[in-house]
Residue frames as a rotation matrix with the C-alpha (Angstrom) as fourth column:
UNK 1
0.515 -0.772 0.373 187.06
-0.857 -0.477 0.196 86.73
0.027 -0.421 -0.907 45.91
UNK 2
0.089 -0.483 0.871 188.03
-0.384 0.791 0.477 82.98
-0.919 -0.377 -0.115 46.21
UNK 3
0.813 -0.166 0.558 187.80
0.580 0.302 -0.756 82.40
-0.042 0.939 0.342 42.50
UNK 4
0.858 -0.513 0.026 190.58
-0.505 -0.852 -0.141 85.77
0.094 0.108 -0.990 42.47
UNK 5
0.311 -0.912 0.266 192.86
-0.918 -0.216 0.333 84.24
-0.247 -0.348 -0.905 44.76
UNK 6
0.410 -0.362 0.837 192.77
-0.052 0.907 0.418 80.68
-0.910 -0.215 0.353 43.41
UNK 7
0.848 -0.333 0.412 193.65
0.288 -0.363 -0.886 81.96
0.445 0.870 -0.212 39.81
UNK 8
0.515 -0.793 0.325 196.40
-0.851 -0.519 0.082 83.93
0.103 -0.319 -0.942 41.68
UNK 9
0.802 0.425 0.419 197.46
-0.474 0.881 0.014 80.91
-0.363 -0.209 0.908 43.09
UNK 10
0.441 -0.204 0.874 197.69
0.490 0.871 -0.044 78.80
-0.752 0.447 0.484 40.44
UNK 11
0.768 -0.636 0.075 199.70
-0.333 -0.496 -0.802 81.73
0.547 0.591 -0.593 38.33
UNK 12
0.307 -0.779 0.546 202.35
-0.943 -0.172 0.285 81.68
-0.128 -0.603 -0.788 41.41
UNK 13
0.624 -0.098 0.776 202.32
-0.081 0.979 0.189 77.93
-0.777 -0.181 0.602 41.00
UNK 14
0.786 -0.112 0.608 202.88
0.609 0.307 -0.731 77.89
-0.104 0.945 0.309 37.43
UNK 15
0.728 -0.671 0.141 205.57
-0.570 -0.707 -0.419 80.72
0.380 0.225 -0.897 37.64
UNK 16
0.150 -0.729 0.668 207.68
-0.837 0.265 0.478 78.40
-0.526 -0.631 -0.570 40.09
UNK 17
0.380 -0.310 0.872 207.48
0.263 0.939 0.220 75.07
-0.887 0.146 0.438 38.31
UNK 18
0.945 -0.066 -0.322 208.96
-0.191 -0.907 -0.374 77.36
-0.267 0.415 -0.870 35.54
UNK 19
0.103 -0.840 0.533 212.34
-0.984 -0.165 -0.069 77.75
0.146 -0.517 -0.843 37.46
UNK 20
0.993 0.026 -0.111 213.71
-0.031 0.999 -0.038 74.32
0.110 0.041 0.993 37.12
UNK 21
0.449 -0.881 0.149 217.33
0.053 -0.141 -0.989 75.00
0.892 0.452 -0.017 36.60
UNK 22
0.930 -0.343 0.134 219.43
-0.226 -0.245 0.943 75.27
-0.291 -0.907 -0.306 39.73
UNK 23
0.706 -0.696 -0.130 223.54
-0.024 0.160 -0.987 75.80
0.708 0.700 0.096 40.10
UNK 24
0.809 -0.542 -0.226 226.06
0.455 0.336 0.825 74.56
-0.371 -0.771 0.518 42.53
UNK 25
0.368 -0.930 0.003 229.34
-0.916 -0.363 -0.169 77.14
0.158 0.059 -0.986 42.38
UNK 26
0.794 -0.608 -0.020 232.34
0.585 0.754 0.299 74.58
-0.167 -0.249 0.954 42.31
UNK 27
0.277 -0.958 0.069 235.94
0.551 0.099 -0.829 74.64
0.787 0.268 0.555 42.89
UNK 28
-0.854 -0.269 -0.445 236.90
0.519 -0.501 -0.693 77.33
-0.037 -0.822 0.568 46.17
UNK 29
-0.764 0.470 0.442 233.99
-0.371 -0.881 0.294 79.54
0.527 0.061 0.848 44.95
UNK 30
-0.758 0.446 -0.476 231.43
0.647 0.422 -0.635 79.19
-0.082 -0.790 -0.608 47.69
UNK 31
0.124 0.936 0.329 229.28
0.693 -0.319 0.647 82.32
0.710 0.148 -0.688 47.22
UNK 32
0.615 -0.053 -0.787 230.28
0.748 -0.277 0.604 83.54
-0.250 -0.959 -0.131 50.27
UNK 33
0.034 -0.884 -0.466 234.28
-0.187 -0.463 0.866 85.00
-0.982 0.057 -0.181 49.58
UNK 34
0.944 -0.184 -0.274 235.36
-0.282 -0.020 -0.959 85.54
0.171 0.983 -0.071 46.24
UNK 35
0.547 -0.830 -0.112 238.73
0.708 0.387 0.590 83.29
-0.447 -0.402 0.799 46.55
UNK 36
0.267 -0.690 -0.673 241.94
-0.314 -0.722 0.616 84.79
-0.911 0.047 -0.409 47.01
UNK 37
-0.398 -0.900 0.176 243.39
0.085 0.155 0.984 85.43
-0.913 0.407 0.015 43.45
UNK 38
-0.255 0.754 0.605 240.11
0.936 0.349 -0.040 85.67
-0.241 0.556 -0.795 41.77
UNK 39
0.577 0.547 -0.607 239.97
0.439 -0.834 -0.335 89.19
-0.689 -0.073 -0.721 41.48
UNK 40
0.956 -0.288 -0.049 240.84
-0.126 -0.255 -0.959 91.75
0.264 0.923 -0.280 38.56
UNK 41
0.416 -0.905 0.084 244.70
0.897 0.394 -0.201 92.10
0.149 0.159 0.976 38.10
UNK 42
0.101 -0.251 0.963 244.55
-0.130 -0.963 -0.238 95.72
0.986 -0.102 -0.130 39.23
UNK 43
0.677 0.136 0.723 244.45
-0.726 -0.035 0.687 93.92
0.119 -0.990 0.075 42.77
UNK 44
-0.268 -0.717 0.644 246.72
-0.958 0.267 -0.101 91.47
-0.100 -0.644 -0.758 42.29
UNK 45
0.148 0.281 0.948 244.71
-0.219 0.944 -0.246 88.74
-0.964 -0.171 0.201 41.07
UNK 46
-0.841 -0.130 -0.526 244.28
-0.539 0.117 0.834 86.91
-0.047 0.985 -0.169 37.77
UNK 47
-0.382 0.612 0.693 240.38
-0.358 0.593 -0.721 85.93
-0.852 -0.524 -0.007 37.91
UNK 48
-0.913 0.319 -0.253 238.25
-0.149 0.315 0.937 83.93
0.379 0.894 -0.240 36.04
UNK 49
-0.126 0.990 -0.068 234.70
-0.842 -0.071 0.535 83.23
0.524 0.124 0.842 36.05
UNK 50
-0.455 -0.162 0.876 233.57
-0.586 0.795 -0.158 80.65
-0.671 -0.585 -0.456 38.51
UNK 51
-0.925 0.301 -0.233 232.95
0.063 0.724 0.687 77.03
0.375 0.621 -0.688 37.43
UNK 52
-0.438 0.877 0.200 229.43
-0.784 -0.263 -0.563 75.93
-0.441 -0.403 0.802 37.76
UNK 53
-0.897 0.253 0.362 227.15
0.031 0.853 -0.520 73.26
-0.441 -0.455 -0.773 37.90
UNK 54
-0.669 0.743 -0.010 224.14
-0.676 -0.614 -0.406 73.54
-0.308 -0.265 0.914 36.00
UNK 55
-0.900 0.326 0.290 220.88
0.412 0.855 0.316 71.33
-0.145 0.403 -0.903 36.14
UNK 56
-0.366 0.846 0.388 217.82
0.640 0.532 -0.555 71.16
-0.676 0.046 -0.736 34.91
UNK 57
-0.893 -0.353 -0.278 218.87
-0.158 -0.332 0.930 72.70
-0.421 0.875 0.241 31.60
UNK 58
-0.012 0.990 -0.143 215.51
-0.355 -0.138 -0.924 72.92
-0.935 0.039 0.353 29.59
UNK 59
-0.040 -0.090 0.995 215.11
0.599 0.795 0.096 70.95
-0.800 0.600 0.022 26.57
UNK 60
0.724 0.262 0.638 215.89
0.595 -0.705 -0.387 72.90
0.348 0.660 -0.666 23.34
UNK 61
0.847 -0.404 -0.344 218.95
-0.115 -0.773 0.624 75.15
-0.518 -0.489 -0.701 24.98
UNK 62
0.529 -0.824 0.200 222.29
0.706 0.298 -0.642 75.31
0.470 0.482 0.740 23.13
UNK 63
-0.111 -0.427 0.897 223.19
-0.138 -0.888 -0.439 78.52
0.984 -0.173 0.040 25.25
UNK 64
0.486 0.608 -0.627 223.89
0.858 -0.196 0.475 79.18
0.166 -0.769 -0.617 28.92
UNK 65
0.101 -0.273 0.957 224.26
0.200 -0.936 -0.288 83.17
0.975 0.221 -0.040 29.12
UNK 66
-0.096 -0.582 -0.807 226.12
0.990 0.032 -0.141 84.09
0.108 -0.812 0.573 32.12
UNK 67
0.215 -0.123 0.969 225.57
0.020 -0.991 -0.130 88.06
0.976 0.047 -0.211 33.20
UNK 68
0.020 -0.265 -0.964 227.77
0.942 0.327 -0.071 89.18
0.334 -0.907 0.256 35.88
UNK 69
0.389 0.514 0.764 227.44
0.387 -0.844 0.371 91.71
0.836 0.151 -0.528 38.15
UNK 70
-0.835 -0.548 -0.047 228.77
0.419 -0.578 -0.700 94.03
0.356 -0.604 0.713 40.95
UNK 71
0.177 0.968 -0.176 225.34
0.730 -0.009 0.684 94.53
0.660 -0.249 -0.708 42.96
UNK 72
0.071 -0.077 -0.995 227.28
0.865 -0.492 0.100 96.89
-0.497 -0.867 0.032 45.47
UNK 73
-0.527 -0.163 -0.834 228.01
0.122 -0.986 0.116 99.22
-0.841 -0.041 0.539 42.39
UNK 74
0.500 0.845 -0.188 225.05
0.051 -0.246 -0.968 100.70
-0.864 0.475 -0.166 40.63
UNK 75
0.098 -0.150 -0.984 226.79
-0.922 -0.385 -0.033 101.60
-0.374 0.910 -0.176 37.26
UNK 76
-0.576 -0.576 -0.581 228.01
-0.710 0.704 0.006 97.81
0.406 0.415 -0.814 36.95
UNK 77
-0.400 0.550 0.733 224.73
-0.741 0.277 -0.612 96.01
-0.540 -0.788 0.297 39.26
UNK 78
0.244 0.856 0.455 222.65
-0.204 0.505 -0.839 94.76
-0.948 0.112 0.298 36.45
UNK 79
0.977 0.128 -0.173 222.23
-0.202 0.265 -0.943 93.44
-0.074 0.956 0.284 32.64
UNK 80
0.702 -0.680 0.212 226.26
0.707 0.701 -0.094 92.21
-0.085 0.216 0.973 32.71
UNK 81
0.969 -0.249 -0.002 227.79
-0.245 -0.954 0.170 94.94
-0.044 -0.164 -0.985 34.27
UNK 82
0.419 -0.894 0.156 230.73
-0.536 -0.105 0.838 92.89
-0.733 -0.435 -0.523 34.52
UNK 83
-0.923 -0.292 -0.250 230.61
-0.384 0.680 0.625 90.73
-0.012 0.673 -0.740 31.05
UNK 84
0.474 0.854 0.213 228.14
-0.729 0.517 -0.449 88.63
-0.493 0.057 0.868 29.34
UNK 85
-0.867 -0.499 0.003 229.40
-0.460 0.802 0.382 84.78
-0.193 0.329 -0.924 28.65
UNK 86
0.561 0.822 -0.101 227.45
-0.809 0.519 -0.275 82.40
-0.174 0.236 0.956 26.72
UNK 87
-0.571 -0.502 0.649 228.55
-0.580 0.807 0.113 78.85
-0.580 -0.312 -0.752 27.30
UNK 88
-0.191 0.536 -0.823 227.47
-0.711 0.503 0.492 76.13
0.677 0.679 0.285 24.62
UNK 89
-0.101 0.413 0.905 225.00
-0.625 0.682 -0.381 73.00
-0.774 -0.604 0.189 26.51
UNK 90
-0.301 0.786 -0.540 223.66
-0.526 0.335 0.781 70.22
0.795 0.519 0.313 24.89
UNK 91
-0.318 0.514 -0.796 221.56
0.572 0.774 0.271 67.76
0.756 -0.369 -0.541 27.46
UNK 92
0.477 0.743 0.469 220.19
0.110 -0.580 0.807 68.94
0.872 -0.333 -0.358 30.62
UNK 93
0.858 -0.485 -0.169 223.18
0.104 -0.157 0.982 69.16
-0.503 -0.860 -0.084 32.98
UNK 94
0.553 -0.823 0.126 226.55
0.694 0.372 -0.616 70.59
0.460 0.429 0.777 32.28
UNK 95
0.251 -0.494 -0.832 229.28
0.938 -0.090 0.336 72.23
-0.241 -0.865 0.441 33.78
UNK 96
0.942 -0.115 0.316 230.31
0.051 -0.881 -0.471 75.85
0.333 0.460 -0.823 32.83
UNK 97
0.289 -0.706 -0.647 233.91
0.913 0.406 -0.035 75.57
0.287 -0.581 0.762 33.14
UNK 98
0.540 -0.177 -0.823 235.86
0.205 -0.921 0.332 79.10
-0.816 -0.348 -0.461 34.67
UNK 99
0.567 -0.433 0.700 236.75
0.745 -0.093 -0.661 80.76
0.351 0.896 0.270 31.31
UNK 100
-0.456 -0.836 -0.307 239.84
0.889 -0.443 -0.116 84.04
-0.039 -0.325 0.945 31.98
UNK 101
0.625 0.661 -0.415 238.87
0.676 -0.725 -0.135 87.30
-0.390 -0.196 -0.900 32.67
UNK 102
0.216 -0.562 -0.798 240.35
-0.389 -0.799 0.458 90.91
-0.896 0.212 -0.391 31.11
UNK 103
-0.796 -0.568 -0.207 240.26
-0.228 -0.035 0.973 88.88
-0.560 0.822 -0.101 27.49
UNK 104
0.200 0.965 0.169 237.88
-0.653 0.260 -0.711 87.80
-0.730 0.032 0.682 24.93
UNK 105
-0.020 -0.066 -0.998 239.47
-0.797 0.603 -0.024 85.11
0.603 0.795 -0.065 23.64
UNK 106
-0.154 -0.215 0.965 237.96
-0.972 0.209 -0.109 82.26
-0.178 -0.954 -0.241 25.60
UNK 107
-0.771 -0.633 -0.064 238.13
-0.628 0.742 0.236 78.43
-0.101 0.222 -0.970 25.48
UNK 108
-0.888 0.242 0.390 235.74
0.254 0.967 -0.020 75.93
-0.382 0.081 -0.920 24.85
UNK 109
-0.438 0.472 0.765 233.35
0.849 -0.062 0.524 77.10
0.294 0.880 -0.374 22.65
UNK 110
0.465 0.719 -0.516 232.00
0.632 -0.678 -0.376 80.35
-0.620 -0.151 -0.770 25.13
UNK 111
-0.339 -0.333 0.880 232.13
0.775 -0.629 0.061 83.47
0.533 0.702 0.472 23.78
UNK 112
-0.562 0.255 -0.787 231.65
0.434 -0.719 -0.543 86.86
-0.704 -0.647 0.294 25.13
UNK 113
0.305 0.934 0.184 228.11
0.951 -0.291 -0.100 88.12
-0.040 0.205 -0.978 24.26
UNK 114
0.816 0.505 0.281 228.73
0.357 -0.823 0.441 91.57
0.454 -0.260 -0.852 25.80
UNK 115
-0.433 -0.901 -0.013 232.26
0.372 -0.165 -0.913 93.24
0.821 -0.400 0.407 27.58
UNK 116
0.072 0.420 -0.905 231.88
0.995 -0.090 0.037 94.82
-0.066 -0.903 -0.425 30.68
UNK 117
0.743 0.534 0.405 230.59
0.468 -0.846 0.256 98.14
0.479 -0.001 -0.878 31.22
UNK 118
0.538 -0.626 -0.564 234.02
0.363 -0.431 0.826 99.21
-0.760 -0.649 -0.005 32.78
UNK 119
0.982 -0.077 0.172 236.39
0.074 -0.684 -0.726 102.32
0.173 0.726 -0.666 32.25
UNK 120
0.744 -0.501 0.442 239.55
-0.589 -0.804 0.081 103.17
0.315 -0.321 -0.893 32.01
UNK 121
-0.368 -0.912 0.181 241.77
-0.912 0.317 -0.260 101.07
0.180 -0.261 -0.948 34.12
UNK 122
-0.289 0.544 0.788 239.07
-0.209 0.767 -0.607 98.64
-0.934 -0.340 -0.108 34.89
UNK 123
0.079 0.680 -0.729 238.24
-0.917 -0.236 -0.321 97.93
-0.390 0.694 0.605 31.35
UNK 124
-0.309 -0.257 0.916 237.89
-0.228 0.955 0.191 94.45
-0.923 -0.149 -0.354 29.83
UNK 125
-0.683 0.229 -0.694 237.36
-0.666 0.194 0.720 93.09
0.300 0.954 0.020 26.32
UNK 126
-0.097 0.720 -0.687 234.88
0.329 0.675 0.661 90.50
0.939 -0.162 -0.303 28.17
UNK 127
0.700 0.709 -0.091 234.55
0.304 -0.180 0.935 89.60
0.647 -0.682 -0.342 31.74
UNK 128
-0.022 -0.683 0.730 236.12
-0.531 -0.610 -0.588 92.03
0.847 -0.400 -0.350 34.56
UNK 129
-0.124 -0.164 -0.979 237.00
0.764 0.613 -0.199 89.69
0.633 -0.773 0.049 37.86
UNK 130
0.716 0.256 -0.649 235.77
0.696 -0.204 0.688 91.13
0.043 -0.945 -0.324 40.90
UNK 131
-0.436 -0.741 0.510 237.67
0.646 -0.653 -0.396 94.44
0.626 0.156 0.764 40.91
UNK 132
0.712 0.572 -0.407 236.63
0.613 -0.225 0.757 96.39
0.342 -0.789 -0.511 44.66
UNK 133
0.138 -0.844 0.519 239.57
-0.369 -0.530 -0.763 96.80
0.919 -0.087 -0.385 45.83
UNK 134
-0.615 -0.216 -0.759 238.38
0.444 0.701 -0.559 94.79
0.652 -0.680 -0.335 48.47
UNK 135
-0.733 0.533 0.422 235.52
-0.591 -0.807 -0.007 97.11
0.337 -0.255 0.906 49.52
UNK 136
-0.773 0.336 0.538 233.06
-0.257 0.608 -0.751 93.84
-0.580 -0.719 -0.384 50.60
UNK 137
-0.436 0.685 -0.584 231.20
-0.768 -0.621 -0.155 94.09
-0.469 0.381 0.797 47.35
UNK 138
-0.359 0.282 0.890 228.83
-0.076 0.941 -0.329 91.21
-0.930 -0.186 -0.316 46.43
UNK 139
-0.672 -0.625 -0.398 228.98
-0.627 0.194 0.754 89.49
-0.394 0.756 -0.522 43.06
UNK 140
0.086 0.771 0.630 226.37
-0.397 0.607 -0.689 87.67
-0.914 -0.191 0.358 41.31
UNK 141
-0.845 0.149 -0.513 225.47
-0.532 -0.332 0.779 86.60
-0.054 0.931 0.360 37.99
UNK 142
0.053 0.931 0.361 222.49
-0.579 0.323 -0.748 85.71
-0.813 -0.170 0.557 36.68
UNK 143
-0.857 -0.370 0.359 222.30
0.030 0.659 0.752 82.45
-0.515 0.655 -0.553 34.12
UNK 144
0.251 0.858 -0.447 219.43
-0.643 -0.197 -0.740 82.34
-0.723 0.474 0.502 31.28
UNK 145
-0.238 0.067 0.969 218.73
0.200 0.980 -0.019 79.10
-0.951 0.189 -0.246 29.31
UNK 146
0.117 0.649 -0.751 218.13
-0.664 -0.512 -0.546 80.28
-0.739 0.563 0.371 25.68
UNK 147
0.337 0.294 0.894 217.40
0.444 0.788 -0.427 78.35
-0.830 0.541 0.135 22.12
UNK 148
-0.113 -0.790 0.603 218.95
0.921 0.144 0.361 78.56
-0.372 0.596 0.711 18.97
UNK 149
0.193 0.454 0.870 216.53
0.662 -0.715 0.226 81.86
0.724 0.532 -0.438 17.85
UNK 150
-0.847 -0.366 0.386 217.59
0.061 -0.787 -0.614 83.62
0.529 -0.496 0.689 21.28
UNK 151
0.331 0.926 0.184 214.64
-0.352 -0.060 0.934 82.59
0.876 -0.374 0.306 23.24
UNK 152
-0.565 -0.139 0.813 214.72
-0.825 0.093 -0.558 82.45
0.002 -0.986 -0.168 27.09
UNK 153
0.114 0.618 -0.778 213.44
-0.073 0.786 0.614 79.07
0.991 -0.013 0.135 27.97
UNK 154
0.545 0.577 -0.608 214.42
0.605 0.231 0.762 79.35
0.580 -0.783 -0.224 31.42
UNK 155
0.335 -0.743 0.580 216.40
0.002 -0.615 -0.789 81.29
0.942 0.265 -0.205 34.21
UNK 156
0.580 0.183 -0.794 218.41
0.810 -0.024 0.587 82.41
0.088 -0.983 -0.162 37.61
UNK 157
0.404 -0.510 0.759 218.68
-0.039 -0.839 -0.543 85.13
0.914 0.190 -0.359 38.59
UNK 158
0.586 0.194 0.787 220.61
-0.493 -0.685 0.536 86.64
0.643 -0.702 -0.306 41.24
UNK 159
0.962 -0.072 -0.262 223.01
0.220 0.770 0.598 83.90
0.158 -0.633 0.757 42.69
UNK 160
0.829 -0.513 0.222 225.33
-0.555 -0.707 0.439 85.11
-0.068 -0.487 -0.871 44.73
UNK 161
0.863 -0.466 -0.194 229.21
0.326 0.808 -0.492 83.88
0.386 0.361 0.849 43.82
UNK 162
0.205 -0.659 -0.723 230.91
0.952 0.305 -0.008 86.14
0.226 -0.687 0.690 46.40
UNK 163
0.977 -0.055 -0.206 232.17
0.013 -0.949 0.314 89.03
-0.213 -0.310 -0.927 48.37
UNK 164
-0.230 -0.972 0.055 235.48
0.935 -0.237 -0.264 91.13
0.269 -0.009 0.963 47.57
């Protein structure tokens, strides 16, 4: 039984020293509130994608893939319900700057991987800005380090970049 759990363990170990990366939200975006103006343009805003901060970029990345999400509504929750952005890296820290939402023609080398999974009025050729209506719904996206062949080298998931 003590051989079991020190194997366990040392898997749980090795899964965490893994997870290197970490990302500070910059500019107003706190996680908390999605700032005022940051939301789709069916509310009144004109959003864009928060900046970000990202370190401990794994050696070998040329990609960080951005998938954003709407965790309060299930059709749009997961895999880049709201857009998938891939942001070119090279070194092991770099900023992701805030690229426009509702287009897919975006600046510095990203590109949109994936549109969002909205219909109708809420559709987007890329990424859809927070679009609730103000309903308290909580925003995430998850980032994934990948290599020229489309390998994950590392990831985060789940980081939270505000309520609308």
């Amino acid at each position: 039984m003590k051989l079991i759990s020190g194997v366990i363990g040392l898997m749980m170990l090795a899964g965490m020293a893994m997870a290197d990366m970490a990302v500070v939200l910059q500019g107003e975006w706190d996680g908390k509130k999605v700032p005022s103006g940051q939301q789709c343009q069916r509310y009144g805003g004109n959003g864009k994608t928060p900046p970000m901060k990202v370190s401990g970029i794994p050696d070998g990345a040329v990609w960080i893939i951005a998938y954003f999400n709407d965790k309060s509504y299930k059709p749009l929750s997961r895999n880049g319900g709201h857009g998938t952005i891939a942001f070119p890296v090279t070194g092991t820290t770099t900023t992701l700057p805030a690229v426009p939402g509702m287009t897919a023609n975006l600046p510095g080398g990203a590109r949109v991987i994936k549109a969002a999974r909205s219909t109708g009025a809420y559709a987007s050729p890329g990424y859809l800005p927070p679009c609730s209506g103000g309903r308290n719904n909580r925003y995430t996206v998850d980032l994934k380090a990948v290599d020229a062949k489309g390998n994950v080298l590392d990831q985060i998931l789940n980081v939270n970049i505000g309520r609308y």
